[in-house]
N, C-alpha and C positions, 0 to 999 in steps of 0.2 A: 469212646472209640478205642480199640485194641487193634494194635499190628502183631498181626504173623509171620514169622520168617521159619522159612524154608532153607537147610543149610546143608550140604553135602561135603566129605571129605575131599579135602582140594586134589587128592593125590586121584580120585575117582571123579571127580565134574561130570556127576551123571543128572542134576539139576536138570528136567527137560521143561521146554517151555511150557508143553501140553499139560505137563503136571503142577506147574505152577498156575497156569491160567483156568485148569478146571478147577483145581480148591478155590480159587479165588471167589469163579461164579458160583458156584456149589454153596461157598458162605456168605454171598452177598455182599464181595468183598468190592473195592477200586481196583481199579488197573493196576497190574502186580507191575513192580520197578525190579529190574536188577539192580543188584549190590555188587556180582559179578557173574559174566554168563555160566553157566552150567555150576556155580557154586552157591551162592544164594542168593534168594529173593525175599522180598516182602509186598502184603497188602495188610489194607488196614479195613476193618469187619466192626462194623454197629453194635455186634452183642457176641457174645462170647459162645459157637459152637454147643449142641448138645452132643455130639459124635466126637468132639476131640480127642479123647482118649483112642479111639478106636481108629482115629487116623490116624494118632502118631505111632500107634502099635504096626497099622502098615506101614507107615513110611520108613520104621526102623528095618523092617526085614526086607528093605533097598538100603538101607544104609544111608538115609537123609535122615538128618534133624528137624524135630517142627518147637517152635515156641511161641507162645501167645502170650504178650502183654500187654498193661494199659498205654497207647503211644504218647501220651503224655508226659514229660520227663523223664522218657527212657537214654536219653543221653546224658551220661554220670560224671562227677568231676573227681571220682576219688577211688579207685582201685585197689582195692583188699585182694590183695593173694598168698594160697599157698605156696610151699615150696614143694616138698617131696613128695613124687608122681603127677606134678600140677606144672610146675613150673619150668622144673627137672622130670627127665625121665625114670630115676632112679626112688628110693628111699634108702635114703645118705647111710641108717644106723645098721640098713640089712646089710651093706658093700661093709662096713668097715665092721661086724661083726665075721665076714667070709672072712677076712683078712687076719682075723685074730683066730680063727677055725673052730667061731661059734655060730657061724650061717645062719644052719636049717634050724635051732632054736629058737635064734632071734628073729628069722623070718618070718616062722610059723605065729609068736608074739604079736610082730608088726602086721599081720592081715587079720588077727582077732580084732584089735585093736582096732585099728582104722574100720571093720566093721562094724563095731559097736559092740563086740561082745567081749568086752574088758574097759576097765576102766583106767583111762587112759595114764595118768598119774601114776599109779601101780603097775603099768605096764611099760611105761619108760622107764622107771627106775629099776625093775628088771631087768630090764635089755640094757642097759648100761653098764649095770654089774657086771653084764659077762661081758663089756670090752676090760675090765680092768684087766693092766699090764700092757697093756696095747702102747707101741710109742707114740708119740702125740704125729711124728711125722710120717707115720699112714697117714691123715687126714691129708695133707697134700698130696700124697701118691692118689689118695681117690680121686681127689679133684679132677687132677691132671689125666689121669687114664681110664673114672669112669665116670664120671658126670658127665651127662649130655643136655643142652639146653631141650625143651620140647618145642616143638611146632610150632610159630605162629607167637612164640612169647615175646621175641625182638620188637616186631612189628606193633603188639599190643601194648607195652609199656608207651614206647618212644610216640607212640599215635594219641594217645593218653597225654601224656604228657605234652607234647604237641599242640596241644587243643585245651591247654591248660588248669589238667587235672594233677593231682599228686597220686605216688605211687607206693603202695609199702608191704611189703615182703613179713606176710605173719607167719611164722612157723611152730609147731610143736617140734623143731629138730634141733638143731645148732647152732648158735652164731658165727661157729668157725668154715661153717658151710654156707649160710647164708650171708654172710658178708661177701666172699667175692661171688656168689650169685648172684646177688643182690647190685654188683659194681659191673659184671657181664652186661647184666641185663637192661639199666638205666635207673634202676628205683632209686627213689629217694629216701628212703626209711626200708632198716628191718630189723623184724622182733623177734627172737628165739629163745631156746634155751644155751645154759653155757658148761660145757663139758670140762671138769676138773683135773688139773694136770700137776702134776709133783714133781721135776726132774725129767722132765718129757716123757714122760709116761702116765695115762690115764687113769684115774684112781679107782675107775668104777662107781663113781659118782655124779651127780648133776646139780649146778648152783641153786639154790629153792631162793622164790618159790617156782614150780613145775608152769612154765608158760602151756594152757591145755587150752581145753572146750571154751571155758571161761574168758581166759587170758585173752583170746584174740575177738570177743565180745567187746570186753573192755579196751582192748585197742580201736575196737573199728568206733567206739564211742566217741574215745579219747582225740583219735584222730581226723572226725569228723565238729566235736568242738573247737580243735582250737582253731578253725577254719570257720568257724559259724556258720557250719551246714548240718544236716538231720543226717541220720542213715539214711533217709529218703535216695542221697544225693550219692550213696556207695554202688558201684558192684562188685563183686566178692564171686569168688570162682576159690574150689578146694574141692577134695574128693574123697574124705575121712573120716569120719563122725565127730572128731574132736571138731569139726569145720557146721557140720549142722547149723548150731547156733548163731555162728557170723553170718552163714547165708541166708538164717533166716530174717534177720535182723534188717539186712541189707536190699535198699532199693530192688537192685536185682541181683536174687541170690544161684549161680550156677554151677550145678554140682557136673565136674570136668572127667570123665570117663571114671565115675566113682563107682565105689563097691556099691552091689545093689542094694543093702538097708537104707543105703546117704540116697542112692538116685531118686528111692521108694519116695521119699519126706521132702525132697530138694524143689524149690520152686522151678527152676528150669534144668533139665536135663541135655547134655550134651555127649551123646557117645560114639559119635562119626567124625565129626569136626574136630578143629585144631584151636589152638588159643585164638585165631581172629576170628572165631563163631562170636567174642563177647564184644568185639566191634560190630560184625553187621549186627548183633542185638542190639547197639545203638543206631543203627541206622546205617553210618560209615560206609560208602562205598571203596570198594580196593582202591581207587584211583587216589582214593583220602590218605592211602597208608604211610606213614614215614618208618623206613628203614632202621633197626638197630643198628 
């Protein structure tokens, strides 16, 4: 058996019933349940679609999400997430590279990169270079005037959590960034890199070894042993290429309004919805939600 959810951006609740009740009969599905009205739903379907591709390519140009998984332990106890553009609206290295007025370099870097066309290693440590000189007390000036939480992350940790999963914050960025991210949001764990500093000023340097592709593999391993659960028991949301491999790894792997090489290879795709798209993929109705 596999449940389909149907999810729309909350800011639009254009979720209509008609649409959810003809996919349903269309796939031979049960009676579709709200998770919330005009936001998403689900049924659960015998066999997996031959036309699904081609439904969610319509249902993208309305702007709902579709996902299809096995409904059998799609409810997870363990939350792997990105930080920057996943978590945060931002990528933490592009704001404090503006600041040091190396920008459009390091920005140009940072969307190779997270598409796959640089290797990720060599491409931080590039971009790092060019903060050298930078005082380490930008990093709190961003915080404070440009980091924004994204959508939907409050409500998805502390619901998580809640319902007694653990949470942890993997990044390819900074610990000086995700740590009070990491403390906003409710996580209980997180993994980055650690930006090098001499006299309050940043060297242009990064502590090796480079937390990348790999690194957050091995954490979702790590962090899935010493709980004695499987990656079975993850979901993982990120939007990078350095993230690819966690999500694939991971029970249910969901790539979060990611660059199109990550969405291309990404087990579920999410490019409407907000972070509580990876709640109702567990089922969760809004009414389930606890507040950050």
């Amino acid at each position: 058996m596999h449940t389909v959810s149907l999810i729309a951006a909350p800011a639009r609740a254009n979720l209509e019933s008609a649409l959810l009740d003809g996919l349903a009969r269309t796939w031979d599905g049960t009676g579709p349940r709200w998770l919330n009205p005009g936001i998403a739903g689900e049924f659960d379907i015998p066999a997996l679609p031959s036309d699904a591709d081609q439904v969610w390519s319509d249902l993208q140009a309305i702007g709902i999400d579709l996902a299809i998984q096995p409904t059998a332990g799609r409810r997870k106890t363990i939350l792997l997430a990105d930080m920057d553009s996943t978590m945060i609206d931002q990528e933490c290295i592009d704001e404090l590279a503006d600041l040091a007025g190396t920008g459009p370099r390091v920005a140009a870097i940072t969307a190779r990169a997270m598409n796959g066309e640089l290797n990720f290693h060599e491409a931080l440590v590039e971009r790092v270079n060019l903060l050298a000189g930078l005082q380490e007390s930008v990093i709190q000036e961003v915080l404070e005037t440009r980091i924004t939480l994204a959508a939907g992350g409050r409500e998805l940790v502390a619901t998580m959590r809640a319902n007694g999963g653990y949470t942890a914050l993997v990044s390819g960025g900074f610990t000086s960034f995700t740590g009070p991210v990491a403390r906003r949001l409710g996580f209980d764990e997180h993994r980055a890199n650690t930006l090098l500093v001499e006299d309050g000023v940043l060297t242009g340097h990064v502590a090796l070894p480079v937390l990348g592709r790999e690194a957050k593999v091995e954490a979702l391993r790590q962090i899935a042993d010493m709980r004695n659960l499987t990656p079975a028991t993850v979901i993982a949301v990120g939007d990078g290429a350095n993230d690819l491999d966690m999500l694939s790894l991971a029970g249910t792997g969901v790539a979060l309004h990611a660059k199109p090489a990550v969405a291309a290879q990404a087990q579920i795709r999410i490019n409407h919805a907000d972070l509580t798209a990876l709640l109702y993929l567990q089922g969760y109705r809004a009414a389930e939600f606890v507040a950050g």
